[in-house]
Every structure is written in structure tokens, then in C-alpha cells.
C-alpha angles and dihedrals in degrees: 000000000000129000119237127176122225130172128193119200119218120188104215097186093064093027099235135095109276109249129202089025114155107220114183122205117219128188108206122212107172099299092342126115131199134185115226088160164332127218142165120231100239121216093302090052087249125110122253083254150352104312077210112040124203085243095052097036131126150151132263143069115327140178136214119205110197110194097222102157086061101052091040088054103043081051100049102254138128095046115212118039117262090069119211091231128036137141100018110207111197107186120196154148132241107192089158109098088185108045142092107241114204119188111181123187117210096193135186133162087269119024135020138176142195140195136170104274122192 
């Protein structure tokens, strides 16, 4: 079986799945960045399908870039500009071939955590 990678946004100060939200994959090689996609969470605050697909999977140090400050924006949330929170980098390894990853984001204005989910 091949490993993929998925994530799911919650926005915990309004209680539903953040929807609309732009999330960026990064391989990291040393300083080096590279782009392996870039998705929208749909209604349920997941994305259409796997950021990370079993045909495209591998191991290694990645990073997620969830772009917070837009969809705070966009729902009315953070006040003032500068917002607290804006662009929300989760860095992470996957060293497993075979396993799902899960990296879920439960985000507010003004906090957010992470773990790895199942």
C-alpha cells in the first residue's frame, strides 16, 4: 500500500470546517523549496483529494503553507491589519512509504494547532 498525505481545517472560533482556504505543499531539500501543489479546502475544510497522492508520494521533509490571513479576511475575522495570523507554515517528515499522513489545522484569529491525525 502507498502512503498519501491529506489535512482538513476547522475554524474553531466560528465551530465549522474552514472553507476556501489555500494550503501549499513544499518538498524541502536543505534551503531549497519545491512546489508539489496547491489546493482549496472545499465545504467540509478538506481538500477534493489527497494534497499528496499515493502516485505521487514519498518520503522526506515537507512543508504546508495554510493560507490563514485570506480566509480570515475573506470571514470577517482578525480586526485591524496587520492580522495576528497570517500565512501558517507546518513543517514535517513523513519517513513512513507505506502510511496515510493526516495534518489537520484547528485554526482561530489568534491561535492554531496542529498534530498528526489518522
Amino acid at each position: 500500500m502507498a502512503g498519501y498525505l491529506t489535512t482538513h481545517v476547522l475554524d474553531t472560533a466560528r465551530g465549522c470546517p474552514a472553507d476556501g482556504l489555500k494550503i501549499t505543499l513544499f518538498a524541502l531539500n536543505g534551503d531549497d523549496r519545491e512546489v508539489l501543489a496547491e489546493m482549496v479546502t472545499n465545504a467540509d475544510g478538506r481538500t477534493d483529494s489527497p494534497i499528496l497522492p499515493a502516485e505521487r508520494f514519498r518520503t522526506g521533509q515537507f512543508e504546508l503553507v495554510f493560507a490563514a490571513g485570506d480566509y480570515l479576511r475573506a470571514s470577517v475575522q482578525g480586526a485591524e491589519e496587520p492580522l495576528f495570523l497570517d500565512d501558517i507554515p507546518i513543517r514535517f517528515g513523513m519517513n513512513d512509504a507505506g502510511a496515510h499522513y493526516h495534518v489537520p489545522l484547528l485554526l482561530s484569529p489568534y491561535g492554531y494547532s496542529t498534530y498528526r491525525g489518522s
